[in-house]
DRENGU-114097 format. One record per residue (C-alpha): residue number from 1; x, y, z. Coordinates in nm, 3 decimals. Example, Ala and Ser with C-alpha at 12.3 -4.5 7.8 and 13.67 -1.06 7.14 Angstrom:
   pator         u         v         w
       1     1.230    -0.450     0.780
       2     1.367    -0.106     0.714
***
This chain:
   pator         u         v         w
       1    -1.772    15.315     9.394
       2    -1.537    15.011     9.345
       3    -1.289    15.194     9.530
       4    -1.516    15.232     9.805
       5    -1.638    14.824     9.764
       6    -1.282    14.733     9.799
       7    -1.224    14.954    10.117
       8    -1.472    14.819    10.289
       9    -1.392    14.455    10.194
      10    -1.046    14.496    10.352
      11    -1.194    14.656    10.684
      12    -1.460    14.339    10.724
      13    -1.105    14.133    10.646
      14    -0.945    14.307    10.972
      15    -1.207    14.252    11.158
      16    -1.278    13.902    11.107
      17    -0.906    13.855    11.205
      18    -0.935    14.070    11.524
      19    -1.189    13.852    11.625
      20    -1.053    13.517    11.545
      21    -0.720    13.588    11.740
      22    -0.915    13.732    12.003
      23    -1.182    13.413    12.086
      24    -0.777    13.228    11.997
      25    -0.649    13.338    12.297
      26    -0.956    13.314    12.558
      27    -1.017    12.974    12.457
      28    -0.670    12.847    12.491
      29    -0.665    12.583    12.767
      30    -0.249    12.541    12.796
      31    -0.194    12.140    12.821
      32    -0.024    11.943    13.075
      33     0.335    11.924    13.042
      34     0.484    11.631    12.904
      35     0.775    11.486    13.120
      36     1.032    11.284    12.969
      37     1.081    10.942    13.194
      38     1.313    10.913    13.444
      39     1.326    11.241    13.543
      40     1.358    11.359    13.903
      41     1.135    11.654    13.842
      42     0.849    11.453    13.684
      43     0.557    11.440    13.924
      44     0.386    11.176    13.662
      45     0.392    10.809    13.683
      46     0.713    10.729    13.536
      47     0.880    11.020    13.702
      48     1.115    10.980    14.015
      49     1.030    11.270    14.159
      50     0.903    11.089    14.469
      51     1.201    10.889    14.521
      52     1.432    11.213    14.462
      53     1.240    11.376    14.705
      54     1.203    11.141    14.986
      55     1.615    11.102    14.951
      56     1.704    11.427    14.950
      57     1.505    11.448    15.321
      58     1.827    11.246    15.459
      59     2.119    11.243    15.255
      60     2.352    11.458    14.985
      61     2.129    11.433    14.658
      62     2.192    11.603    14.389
      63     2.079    11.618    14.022
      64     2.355    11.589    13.784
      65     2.306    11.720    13.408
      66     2.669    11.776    13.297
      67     2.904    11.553    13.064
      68     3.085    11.251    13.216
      69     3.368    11.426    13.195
      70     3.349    11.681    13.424
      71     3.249    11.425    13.706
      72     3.541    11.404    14.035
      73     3.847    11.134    13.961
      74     3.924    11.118    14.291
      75     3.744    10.859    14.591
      76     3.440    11.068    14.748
      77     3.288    10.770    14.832
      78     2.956    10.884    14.553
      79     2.707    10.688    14.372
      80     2.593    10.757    14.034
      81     2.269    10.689    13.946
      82     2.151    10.620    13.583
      83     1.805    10.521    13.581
      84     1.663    10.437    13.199
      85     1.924    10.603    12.999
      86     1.796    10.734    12.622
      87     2.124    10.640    12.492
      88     2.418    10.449    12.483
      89     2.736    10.660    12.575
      90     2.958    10.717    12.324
      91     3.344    10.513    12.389
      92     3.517    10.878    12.527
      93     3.262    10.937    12.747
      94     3.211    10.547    12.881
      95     3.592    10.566    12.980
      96     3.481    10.877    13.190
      97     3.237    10.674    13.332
      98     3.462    10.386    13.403
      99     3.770    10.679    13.572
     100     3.436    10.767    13.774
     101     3.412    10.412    13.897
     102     3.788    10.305    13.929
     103     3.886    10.600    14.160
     104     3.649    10.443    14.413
     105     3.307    10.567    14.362
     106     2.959    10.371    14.253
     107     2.762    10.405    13.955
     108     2.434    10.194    13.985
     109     2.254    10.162    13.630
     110     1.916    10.028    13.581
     111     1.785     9.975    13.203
     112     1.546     9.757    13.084
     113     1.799     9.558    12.868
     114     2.172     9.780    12.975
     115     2.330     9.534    12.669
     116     2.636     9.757    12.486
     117     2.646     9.955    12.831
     118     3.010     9.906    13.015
     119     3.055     9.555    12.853
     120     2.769     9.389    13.020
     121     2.597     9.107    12.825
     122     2.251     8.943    12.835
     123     2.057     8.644    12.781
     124     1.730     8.654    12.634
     125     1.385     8.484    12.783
     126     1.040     8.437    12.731
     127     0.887     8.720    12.953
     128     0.519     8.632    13.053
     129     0.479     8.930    13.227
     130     0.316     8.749    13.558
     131     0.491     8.903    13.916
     132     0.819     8.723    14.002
     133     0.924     8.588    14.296
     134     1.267     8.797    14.323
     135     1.572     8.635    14.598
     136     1.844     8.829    14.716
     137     2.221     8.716    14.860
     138     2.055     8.573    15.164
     139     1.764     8.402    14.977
     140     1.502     8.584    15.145
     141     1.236     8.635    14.884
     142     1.046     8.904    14.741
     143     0.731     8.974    14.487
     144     0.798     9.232    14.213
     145     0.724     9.321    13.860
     146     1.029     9.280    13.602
     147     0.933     9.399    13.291
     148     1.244     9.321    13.112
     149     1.294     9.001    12.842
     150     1.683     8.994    12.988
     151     1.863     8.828    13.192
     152     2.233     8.974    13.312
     153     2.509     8.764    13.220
     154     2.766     8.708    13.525
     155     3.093     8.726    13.507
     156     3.364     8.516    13.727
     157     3.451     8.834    13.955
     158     3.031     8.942    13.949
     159     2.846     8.954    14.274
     160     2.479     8.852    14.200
     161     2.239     9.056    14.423
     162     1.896     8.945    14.274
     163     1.745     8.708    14.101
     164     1.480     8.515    13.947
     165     1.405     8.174    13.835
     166     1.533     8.323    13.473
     167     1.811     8.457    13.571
     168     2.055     8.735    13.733
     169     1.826     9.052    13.794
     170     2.120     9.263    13.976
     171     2.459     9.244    13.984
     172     2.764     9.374    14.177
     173     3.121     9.468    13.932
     174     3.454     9.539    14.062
     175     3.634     9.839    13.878
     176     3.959     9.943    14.044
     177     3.842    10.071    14.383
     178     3.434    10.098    14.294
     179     3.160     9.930    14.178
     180     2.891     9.907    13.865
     181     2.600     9.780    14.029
     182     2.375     9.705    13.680
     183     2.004     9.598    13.706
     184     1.730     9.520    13.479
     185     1.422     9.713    13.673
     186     1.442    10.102    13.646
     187     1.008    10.078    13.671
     188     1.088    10.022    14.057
     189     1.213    10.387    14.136
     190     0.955    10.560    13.935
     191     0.680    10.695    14.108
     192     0.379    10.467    13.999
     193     0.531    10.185    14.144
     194     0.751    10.235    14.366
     195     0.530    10.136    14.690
     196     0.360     9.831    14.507
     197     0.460     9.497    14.562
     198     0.824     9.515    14.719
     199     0.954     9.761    14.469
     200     1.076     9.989    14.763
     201     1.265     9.781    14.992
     202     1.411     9.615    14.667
     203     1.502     9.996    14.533
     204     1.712    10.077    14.875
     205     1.880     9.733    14.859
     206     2.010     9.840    14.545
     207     2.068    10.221    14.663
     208     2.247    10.101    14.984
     209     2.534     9.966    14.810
     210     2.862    10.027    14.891
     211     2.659    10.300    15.141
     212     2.755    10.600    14.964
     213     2.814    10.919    15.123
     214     2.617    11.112    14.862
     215     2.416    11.046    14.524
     216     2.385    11.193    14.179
     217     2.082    11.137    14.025
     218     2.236    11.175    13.637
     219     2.009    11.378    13.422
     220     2.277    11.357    13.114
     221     2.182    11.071    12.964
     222     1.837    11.146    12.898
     223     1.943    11.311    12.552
     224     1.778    11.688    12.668
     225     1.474    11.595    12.596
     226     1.320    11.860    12.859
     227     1.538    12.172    12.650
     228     1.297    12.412    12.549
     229     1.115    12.487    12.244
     230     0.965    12.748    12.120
     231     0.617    12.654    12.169
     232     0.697    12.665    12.566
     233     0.963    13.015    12.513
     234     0.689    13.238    12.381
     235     0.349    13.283    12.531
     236     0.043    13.162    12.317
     237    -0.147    13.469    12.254
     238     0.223    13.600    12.082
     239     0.288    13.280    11.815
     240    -0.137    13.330    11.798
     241    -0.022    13.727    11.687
     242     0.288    13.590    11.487
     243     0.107    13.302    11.312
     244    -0.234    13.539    11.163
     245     0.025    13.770    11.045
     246     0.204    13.561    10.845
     247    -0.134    13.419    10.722
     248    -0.230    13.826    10.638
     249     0.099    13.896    10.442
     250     0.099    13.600    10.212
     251    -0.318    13.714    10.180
     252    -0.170    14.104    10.089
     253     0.103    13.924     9.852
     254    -0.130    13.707     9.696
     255    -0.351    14.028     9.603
     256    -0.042    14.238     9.474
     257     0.108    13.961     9.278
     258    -0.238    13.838     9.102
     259    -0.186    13.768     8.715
     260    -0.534    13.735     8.572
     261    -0.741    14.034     8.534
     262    -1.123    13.994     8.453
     263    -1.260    13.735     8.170
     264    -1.402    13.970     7.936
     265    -1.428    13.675     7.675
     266    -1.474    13.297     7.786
     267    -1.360    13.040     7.571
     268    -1.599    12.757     7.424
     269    -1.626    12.465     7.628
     270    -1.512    12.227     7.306
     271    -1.229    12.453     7.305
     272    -1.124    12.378     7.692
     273    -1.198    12.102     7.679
     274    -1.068    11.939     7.396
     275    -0.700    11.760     7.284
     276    -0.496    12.106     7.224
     277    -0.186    11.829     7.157
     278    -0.370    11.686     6.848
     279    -0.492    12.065     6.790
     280    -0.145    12.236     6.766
     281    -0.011    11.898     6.558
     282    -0.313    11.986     6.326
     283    -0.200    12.305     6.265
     284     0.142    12.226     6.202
     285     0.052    12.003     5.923
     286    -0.156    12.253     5.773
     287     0.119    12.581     5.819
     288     0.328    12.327     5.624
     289     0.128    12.253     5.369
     290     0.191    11.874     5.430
     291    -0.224    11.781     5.290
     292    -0.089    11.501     5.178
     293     0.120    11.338     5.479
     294    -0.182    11.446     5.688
     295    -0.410    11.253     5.475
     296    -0.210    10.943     5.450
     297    -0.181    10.940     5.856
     298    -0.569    11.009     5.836
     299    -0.640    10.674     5.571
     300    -0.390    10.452     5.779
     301    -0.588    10.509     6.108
     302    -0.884    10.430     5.963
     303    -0.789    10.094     5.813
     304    -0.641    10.019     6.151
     305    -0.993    10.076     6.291
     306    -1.127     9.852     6.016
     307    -0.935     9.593     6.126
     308    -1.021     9.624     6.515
     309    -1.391     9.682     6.439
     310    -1.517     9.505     6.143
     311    -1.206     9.284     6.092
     312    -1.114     9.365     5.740
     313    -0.724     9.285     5.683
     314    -0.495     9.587     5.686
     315    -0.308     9.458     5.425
     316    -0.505     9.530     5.127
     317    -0.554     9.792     4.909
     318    -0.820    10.044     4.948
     319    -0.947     9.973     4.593
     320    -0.959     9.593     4.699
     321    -1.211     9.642     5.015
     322    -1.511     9.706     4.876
     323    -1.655     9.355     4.952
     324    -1.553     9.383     5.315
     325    -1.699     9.706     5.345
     326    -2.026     9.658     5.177
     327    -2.129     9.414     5.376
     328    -2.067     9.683     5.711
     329    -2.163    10.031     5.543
     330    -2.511     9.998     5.487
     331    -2.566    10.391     5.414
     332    -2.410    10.406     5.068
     333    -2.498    10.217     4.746
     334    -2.234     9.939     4.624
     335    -2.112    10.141     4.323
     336    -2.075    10.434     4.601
     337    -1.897    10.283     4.819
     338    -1.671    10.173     4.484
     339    -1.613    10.480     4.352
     340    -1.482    10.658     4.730
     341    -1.213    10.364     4.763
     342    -1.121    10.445     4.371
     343    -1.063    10.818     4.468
     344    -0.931    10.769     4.771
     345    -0.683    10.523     4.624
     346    -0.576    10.749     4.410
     347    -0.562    11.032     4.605
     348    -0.343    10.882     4.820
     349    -0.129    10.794     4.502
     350    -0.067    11.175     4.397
     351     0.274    11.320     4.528
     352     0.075    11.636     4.645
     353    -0.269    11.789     4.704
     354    -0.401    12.120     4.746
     355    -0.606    12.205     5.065
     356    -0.933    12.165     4.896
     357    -0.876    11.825     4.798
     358    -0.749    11.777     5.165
     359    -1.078    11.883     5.331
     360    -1.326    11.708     5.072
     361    -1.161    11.411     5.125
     362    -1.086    11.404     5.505
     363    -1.405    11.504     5.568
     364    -1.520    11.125     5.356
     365    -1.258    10.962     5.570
     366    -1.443    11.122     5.883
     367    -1.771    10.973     5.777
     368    -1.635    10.607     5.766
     369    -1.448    10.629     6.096
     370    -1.780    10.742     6.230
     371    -1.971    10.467     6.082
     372    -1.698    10.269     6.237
     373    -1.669    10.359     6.560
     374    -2.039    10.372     6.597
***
């Protein structure tokens, strides 16, 4: 019959999890994918994908996600673009950068604050995030958001492109035979704000540069961030599969591996619930045979609590107490009260005492503590 109880347990068990992975995968809505910024095949706000695209319509665009390295050391008359790299190039790879530039190609880089990148330094301002008024070589104006609390530093050889009342938005640096063209506004190429304001015309004065022959948009720098995982490898109704599996094995291993069988006998609740520490020291004293140690330990706590509660003075004998305590312990007579301190004075004075001493008189000691702590 248990047999049978158990069977049918498991098969409820099954079932239960059949059903759960099955409502699992019909009500799985798959979310939106997240796109990293700056990426040329992010169709959200902070993508470029609309830039990208409307480039690639009439000129040699390209996305480049390869190591610095690897890019041409000869003139082909490219630009580079870095828009809102994650990270700061490590030195190897910046002198890659810098070959890149110095054989006679472009590399235009626009970061919020591009500080640590190719030796370029900043200034810091108060940023009150109202639209600037934005002039270029030929002072013609234009209205734009900057976002950045930078300003670029200019150097003696530095061509300044744009700027603000602050400052230096864009500049122009020689390297051998190219250029770094660094700005401060990567938010004008990406996608949900590119046609406001003058962000556009602004972007192509900055992509017309040196008019390159071709462009690499560089993916590189944004640290992989669009790699896959295996959340996007595996379809959902597998890691669903994988996932109550592993939840039904360590269920089956917790079954096999259980310790306890049935209580046949509970304990007492004063026994679970008492001090087993004070318990097990108990015993010790009494497997020893130390009745008299134990009763000494016993007397001393009790005078301590004489001296908390009723503020008799430790210091005195138990023989010499009785005053104090008479005028507490209302229960006994005078002379009764006289003749326990007497015995328990000289208990306390033997060397040893047999068990039935110890109980008679730990048991007196219990009543005073009680009348105590009362």
């Amino acid at each position: 019959m248990k047999t049978h109880s158990r069977i049918r347990g498991w098969v409820w068990l099954m079932v239960l999890l059949l059903l759960f992975i099955a409502v699992s995968y019909f009500s799985y809505t798959p979310k939106p994918n997240p796109y990293p910024n700056y990426i040329t095949t992010s169709p959200s706000p902070t993508g470029l994908k609309a830039l990208y695209t409307y480039l690639k319509k009439d000129k040699d665009v390209k996305s480049w996600n390869h190591s610095p390295d690897f890019l041409p050391k000869e003139d082909e008359h490219q630009m580079l673009v870095m828009v809102g790299p994650a990270f700061i190039p490590e030195k190897e790879f910046t002198n890659d950068y810098i070959h890149f530039i110095q054989s006679g190609n472009t590399i235009l880089l626009l970061k919020t604050n591009p500080k640590g990148m190719f030796n370029v330094d900043v200034d810091y301002i108060q940023n009150d995030g109202q639209v600037t008024t934005i002039k270029d070589q030929n002072h013609h104006a234009f209205k734009a958001d900057v976002d950045s609390d930078v300003r670029i530093r200019a150097k003696k050889n530095d061509k300044i492109l744009l700027s603000d009342s602050s400052g230096p938005i864009a500049i122009k640096r020689p390297y051998g035979k190219g250029y770094l063209i660094v700005a401060i506004t990567p938010e004008w190429f990406t996608n949900g704000k590119l046609l406001k304001k003058d962000h556009l015309p602004l972007s192509f004065k900055l992509l017309n540069q040196g008019k390159p022959d071709s462009m690499l948009f560089d993916e590189y720098t944004h640290g992989g961030e669009n790699e896959s995982t295996i959340l996007t490898v595996y379809p959902m109704w597998f890691l669903v599969l994988i996932f109550q599996g592993i939840l039904l094995l360590l269920l089956w291993l917790w079954y096999q591996g259980k310790r306890f069988g049935p209580l046949m006998q509970p304990r007492e609740d004063w026994v679970r619930f008492s001090d087993e520490g004070i318990q097990a020291i108990a015993a010790w004293y009494i497997r020893g045979r130390r009745y008299q140690d134990s009763l000494a330990i016993q007397a001393d706590y009790v005078k301590v609590l004489l001296q908390e509660k009723w503020q008799i003075p430790y210091n005195k004998e138990w023989q010499d107490l009785a005053p104090y305590v008479e005028r507490k312990w209302l229960k006994p007579t005078g002379s009764e009260i006289k003749s326990f301190l007497n015995g328990l004075t000289g208990v306390l004075s033997k060397e040893k005492i047999n068990k039935q001493e110890y109980l008679l008189w730990s048991r007196k000691l219990d009543e005073l503590r009680n009348e105590v702590e009362s």
